[in-house]
PyMOL Python script that loads the backbone (N, CA, C, O; Angstrom):
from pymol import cmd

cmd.read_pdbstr("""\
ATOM      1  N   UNK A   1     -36.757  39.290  -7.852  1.00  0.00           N
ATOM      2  CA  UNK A   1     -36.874  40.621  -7.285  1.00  0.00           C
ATOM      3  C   UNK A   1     -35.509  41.307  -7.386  1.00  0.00           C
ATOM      4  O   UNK A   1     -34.551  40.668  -6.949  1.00  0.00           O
ATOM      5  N   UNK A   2     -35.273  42.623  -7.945  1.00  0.00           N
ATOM      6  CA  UNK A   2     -34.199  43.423  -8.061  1.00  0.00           C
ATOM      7  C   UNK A   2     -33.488  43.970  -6.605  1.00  0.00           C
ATOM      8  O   UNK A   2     -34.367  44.244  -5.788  1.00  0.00           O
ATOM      9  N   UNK A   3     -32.697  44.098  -6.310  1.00  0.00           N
ATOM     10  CA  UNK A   3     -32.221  44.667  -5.120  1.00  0.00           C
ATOM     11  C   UNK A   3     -31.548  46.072  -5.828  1.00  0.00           C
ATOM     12  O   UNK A   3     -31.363  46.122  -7.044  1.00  0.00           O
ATOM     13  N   UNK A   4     -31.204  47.207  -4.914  1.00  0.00           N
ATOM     14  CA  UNK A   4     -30.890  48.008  -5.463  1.00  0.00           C
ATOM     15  C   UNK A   4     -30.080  48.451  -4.401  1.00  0.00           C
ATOM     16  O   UNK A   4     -30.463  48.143  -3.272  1.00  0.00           O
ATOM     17  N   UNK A   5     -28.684  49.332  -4.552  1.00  0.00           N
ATOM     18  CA  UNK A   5     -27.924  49.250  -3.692  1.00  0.00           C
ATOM     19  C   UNK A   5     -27.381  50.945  -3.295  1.00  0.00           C
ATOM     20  O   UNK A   5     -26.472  51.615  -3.784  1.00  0.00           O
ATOM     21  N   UNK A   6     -28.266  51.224  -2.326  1.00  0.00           N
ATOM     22  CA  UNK A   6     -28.339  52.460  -1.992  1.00  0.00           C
ATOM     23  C   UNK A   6     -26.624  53.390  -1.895  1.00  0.00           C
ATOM     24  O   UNK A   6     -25.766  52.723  -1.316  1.00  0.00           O
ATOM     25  N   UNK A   7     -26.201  54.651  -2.354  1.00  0.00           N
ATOM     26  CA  UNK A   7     -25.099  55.266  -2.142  1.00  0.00           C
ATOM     27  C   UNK A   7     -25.133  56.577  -1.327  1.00  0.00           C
ATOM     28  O   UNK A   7     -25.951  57.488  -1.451  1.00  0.00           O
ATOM     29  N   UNK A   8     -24.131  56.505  -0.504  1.00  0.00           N
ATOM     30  CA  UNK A   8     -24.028  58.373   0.369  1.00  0.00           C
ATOM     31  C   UNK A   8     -22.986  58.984  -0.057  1.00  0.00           C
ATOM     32  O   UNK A   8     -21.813  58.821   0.278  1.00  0.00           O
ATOM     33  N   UNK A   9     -23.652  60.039  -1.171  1.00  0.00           N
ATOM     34  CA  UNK A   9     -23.157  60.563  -2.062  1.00  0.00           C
ATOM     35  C   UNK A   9     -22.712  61.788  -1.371  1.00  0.00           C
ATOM     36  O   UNK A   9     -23.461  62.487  -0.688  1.00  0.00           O
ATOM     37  N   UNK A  10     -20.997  62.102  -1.653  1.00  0.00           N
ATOM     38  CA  UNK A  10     -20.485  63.556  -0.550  1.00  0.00           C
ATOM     39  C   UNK A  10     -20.165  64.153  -1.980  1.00  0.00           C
ATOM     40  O   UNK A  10     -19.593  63.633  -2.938  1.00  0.00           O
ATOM     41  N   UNK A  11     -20.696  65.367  -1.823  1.00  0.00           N
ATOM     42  CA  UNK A  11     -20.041  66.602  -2.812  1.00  0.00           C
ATOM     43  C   UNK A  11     -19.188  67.589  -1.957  1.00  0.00           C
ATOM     44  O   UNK A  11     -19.297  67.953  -0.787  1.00  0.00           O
ATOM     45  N   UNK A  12     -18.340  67.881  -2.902  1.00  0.00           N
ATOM     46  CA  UNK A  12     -17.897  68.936  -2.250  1.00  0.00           C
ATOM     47  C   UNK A  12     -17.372  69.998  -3.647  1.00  0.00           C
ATOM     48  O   UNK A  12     -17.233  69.534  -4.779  1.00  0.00           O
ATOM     49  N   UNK A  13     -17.138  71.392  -3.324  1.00  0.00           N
ATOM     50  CA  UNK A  13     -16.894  71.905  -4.545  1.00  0.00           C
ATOM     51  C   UNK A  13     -16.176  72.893  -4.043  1.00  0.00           C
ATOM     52  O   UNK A  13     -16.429  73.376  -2.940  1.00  0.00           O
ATOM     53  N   UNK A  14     -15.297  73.258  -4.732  1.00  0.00           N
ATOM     54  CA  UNK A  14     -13.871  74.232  -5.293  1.00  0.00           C
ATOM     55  C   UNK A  14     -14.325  75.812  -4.557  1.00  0.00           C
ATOM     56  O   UNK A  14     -15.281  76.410  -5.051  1.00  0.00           O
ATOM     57  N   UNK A  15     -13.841  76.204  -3.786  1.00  0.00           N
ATOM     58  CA  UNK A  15     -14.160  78.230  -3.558  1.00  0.00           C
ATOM     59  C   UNK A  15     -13.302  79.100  -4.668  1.00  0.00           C
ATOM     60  O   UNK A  15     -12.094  79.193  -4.886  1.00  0.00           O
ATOM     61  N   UNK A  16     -14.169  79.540  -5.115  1.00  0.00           N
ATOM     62  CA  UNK A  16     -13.671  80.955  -6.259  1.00  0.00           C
ATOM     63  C   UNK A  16     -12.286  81.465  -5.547  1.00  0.00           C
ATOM     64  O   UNK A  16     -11.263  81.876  -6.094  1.00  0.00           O
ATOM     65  N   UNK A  17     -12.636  81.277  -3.884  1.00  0.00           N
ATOM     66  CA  UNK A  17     -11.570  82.310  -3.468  1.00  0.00           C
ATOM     67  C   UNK A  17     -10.159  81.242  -3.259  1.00  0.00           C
ATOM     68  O   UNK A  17      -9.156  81.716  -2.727  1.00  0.00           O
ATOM     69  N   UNK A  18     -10.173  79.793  -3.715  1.00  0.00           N
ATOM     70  CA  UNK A  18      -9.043  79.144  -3.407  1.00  0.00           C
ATOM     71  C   UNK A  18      -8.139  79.121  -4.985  1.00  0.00           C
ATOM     72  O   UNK A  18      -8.557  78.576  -6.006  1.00  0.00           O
ATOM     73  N   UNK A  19      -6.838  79.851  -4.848  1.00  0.00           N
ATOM     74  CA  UNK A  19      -6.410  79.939  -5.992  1.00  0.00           C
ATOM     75  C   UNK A  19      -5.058  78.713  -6.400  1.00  0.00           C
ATOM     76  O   UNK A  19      -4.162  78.692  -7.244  1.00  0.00           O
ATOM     77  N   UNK A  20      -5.422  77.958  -5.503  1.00  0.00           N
ATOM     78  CA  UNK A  20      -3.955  77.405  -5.363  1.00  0.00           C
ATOM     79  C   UNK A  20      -4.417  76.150  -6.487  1.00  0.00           C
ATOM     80  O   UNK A  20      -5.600  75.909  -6.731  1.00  0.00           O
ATOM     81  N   UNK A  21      -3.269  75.410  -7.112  1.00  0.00           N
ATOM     82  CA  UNK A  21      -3.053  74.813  -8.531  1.00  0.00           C
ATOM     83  C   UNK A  21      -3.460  73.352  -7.718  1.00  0.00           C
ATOM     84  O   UNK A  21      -3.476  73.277  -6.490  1.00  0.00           O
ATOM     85  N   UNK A  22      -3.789  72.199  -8.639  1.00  0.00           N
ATOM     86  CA  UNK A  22      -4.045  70.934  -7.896  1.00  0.00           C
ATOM     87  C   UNK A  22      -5.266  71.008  -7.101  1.00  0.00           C
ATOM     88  O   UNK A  22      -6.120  71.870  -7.312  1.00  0.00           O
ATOM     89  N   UNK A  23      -5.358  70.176  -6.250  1.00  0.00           N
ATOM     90  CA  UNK A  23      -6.378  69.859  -5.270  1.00  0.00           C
ATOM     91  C   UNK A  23      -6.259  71.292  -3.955  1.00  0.00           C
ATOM     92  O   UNK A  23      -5.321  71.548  -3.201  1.00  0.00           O
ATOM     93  N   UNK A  24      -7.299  71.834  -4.072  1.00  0.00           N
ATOM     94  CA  UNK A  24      -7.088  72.801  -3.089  1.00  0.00           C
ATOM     95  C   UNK A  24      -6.907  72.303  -1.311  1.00  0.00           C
ATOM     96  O   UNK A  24      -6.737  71.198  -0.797  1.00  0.00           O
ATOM     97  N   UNK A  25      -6.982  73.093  -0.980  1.00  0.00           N
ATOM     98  CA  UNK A  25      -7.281  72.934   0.614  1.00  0.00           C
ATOM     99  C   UNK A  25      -8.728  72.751   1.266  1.00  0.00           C
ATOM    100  O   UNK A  25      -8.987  71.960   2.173  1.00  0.00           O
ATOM    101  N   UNK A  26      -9.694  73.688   0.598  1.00  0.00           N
ATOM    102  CA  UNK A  26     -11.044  73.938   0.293  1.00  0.00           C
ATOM    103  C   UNK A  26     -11.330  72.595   0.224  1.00  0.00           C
ATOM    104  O   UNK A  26     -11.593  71.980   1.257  1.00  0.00           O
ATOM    105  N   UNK A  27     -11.312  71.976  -1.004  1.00  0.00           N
ATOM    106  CA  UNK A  27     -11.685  70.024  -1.410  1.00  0.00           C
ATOM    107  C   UNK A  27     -11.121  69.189  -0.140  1.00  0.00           C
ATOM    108  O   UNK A  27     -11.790  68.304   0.395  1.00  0.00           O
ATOM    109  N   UNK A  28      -9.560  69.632   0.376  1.00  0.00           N
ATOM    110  CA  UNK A  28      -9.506  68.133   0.814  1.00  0.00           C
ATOM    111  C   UNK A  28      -9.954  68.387   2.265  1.00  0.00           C
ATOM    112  O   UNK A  28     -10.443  67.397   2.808  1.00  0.00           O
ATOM    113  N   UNK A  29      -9.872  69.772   3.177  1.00  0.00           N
ATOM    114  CA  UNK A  29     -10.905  69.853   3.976  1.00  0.00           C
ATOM    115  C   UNK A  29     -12.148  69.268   3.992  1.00  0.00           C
ATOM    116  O   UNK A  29     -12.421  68.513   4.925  1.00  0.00           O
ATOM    117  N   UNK A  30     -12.858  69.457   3.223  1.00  0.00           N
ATOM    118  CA  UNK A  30     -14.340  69.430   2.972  1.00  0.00           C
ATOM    119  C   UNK A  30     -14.662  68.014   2.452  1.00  0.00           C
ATOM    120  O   UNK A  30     -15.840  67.658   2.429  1.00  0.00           O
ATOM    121  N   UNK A  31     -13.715  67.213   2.045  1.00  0.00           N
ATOM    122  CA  UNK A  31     -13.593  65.435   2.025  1.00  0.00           C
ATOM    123  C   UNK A  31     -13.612  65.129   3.246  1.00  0.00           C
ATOM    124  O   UNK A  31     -14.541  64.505   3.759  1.00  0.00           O
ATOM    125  N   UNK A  32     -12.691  65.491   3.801  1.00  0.00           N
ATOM    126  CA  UNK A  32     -12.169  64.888   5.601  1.00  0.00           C
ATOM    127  C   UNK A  32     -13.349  65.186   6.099  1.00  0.00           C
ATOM    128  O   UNK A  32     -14.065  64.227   6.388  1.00  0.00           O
ATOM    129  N   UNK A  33     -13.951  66.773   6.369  1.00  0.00           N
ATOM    130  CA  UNK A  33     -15.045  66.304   7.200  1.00  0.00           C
ATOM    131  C   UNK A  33     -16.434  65.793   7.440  1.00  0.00           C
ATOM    132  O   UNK A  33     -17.005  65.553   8.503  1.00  0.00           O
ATOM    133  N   UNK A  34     -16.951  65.654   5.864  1.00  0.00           N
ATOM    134  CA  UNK A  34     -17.648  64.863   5.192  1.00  0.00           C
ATOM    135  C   UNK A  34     -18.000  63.204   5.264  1.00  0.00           C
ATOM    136  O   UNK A  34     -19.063  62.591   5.359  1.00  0.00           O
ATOM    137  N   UNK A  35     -16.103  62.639   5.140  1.00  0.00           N
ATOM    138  CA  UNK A  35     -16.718  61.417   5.026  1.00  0.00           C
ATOM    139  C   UNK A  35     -16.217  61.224   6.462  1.00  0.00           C
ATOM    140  O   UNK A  35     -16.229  60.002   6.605  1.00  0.00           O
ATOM    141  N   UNK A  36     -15.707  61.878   7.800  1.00  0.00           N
ATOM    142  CA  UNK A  36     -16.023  61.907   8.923  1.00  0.00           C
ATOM    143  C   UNK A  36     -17.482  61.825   9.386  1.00  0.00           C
ATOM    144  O   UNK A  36     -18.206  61.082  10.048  1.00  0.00           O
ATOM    145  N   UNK A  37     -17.530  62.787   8.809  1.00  0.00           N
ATOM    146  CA  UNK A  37     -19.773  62.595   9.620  1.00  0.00           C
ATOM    147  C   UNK A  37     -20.238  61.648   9.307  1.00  0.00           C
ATOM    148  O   UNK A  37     -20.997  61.140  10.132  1.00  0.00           O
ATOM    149  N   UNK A  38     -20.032  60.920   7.973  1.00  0.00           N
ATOM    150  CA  UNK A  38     -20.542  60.017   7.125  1.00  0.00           C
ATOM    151  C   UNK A  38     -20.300  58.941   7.994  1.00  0.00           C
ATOM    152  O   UNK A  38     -21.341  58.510   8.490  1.00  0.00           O
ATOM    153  N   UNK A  39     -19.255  58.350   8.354  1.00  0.00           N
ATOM    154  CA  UNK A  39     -18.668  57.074   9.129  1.00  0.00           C
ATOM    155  C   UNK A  39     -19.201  57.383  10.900  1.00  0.00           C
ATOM    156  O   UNK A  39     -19.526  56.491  11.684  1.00  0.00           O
ATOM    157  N   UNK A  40     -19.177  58.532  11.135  1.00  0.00           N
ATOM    158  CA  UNK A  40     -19.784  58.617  12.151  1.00  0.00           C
ATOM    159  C   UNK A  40     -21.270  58.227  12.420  1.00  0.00           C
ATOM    160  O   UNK A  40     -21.679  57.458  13.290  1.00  0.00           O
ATOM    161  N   UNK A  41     -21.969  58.894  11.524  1.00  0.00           N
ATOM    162  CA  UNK A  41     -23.245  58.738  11.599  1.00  0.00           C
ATOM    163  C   UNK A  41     -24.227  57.443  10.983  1.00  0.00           C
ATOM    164  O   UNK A  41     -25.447  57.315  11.075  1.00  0.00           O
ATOM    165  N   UNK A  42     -23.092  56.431  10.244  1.00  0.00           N
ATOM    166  CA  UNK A  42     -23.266  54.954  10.231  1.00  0.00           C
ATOM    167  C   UNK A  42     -23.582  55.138   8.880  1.00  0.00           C
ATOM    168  O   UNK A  42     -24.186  54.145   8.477  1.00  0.00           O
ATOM    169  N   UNK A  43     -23.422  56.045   7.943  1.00  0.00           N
ATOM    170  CA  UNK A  43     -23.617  56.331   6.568  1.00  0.00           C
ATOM    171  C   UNK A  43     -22.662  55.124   6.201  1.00  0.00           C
ATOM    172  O   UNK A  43     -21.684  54.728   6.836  1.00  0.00           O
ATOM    173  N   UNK A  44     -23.377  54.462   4.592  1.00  0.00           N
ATOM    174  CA  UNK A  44     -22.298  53.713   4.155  1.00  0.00           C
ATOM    175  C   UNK A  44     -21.849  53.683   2.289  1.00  0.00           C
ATOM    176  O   UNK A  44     -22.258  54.526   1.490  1.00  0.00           O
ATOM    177  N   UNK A  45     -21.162  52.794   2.020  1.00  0.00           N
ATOM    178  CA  UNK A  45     -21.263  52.960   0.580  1.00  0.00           C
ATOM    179  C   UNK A  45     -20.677  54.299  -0.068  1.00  0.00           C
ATOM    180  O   UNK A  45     -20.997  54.580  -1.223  1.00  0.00           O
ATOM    181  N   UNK A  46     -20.063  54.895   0.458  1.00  0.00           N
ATOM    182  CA  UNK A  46     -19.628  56.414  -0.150  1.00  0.00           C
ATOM    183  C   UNK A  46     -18.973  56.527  -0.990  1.00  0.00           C
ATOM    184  O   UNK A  46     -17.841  56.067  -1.140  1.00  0.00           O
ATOM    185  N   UNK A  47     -19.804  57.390  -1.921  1.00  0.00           N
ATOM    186  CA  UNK A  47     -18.589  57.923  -3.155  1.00  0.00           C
ATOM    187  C   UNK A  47     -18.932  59.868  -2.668  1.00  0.00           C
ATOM    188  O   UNK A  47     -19.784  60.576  -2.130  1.00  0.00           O
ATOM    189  N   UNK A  48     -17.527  59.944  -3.352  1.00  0.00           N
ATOM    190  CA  UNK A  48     -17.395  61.605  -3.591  1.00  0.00           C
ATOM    191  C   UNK A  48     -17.599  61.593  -4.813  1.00  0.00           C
ATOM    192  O   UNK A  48     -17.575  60.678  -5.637  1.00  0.00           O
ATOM    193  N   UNK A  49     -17.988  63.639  -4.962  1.00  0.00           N
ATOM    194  CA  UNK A  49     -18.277  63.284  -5.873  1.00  0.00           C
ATOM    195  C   UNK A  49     -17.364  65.042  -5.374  1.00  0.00           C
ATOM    196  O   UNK A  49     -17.450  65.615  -4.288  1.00  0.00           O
ATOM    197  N   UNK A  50     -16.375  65.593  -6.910  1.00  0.00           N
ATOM    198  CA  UNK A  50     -15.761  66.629  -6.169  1.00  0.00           C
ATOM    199  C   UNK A  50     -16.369  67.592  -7.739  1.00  0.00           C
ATOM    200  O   UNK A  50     -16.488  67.241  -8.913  1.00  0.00           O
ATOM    201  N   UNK A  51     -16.698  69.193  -6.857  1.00  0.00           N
ATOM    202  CA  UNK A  51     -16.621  69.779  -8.576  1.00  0.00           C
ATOM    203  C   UNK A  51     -15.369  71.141  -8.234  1.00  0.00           C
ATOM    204  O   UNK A  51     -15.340  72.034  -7.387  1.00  0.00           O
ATOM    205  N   UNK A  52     -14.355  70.708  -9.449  1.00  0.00           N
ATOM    206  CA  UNK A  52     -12.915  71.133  -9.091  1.00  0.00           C
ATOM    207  C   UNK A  52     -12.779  72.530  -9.681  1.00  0.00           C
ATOM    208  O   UNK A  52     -11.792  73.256  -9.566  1.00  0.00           O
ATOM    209  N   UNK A  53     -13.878  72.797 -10.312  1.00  0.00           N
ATOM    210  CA  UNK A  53     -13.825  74.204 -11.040  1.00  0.00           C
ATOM    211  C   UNK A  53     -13.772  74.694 -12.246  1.00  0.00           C
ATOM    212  O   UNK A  53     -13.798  75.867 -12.619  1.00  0.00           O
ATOM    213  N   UNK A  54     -13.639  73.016 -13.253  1.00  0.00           N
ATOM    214  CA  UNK A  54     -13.100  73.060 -14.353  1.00  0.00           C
ATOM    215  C   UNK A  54     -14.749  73.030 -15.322  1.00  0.00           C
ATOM    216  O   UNK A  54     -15.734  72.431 -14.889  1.00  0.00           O
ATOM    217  N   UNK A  55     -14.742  73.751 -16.573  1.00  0.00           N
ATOM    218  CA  UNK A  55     -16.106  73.267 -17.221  1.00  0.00           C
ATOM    219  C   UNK A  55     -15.535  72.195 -18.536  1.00  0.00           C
ATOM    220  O   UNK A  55     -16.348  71.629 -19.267  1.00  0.00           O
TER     221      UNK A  55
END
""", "prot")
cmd.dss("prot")
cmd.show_as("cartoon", "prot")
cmd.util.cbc("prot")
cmd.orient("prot")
């Protein structure tokens, strides 16, 4: 029998209106309170997943 190993997948994505170079403020906000709820709420296994703006 296969086991399969469930993930709590956090997105977070880039604001048009954040112009700053690197990792914005926007992303690493929106990490922090993400995988906060996540650990709070007994979520496990987490990956991010970030979309930075780039195509």
């Amino acid at each position: 029998m296969s086991r399969t190993s469930k993930i709590t997948a956090l997105y977070e994505r880039l604001s048009r209106d954040d112009d700053l170079n690197g990792e914005s403020n926007s992303i690493t906000n929106q990490k922090k309170y993400l995988e906060d709820y996540a650990r709070r709420n007994g979520f496990t296994n987490i990956r991010l997943f970030t979309d930075d703006g780039f195509s």
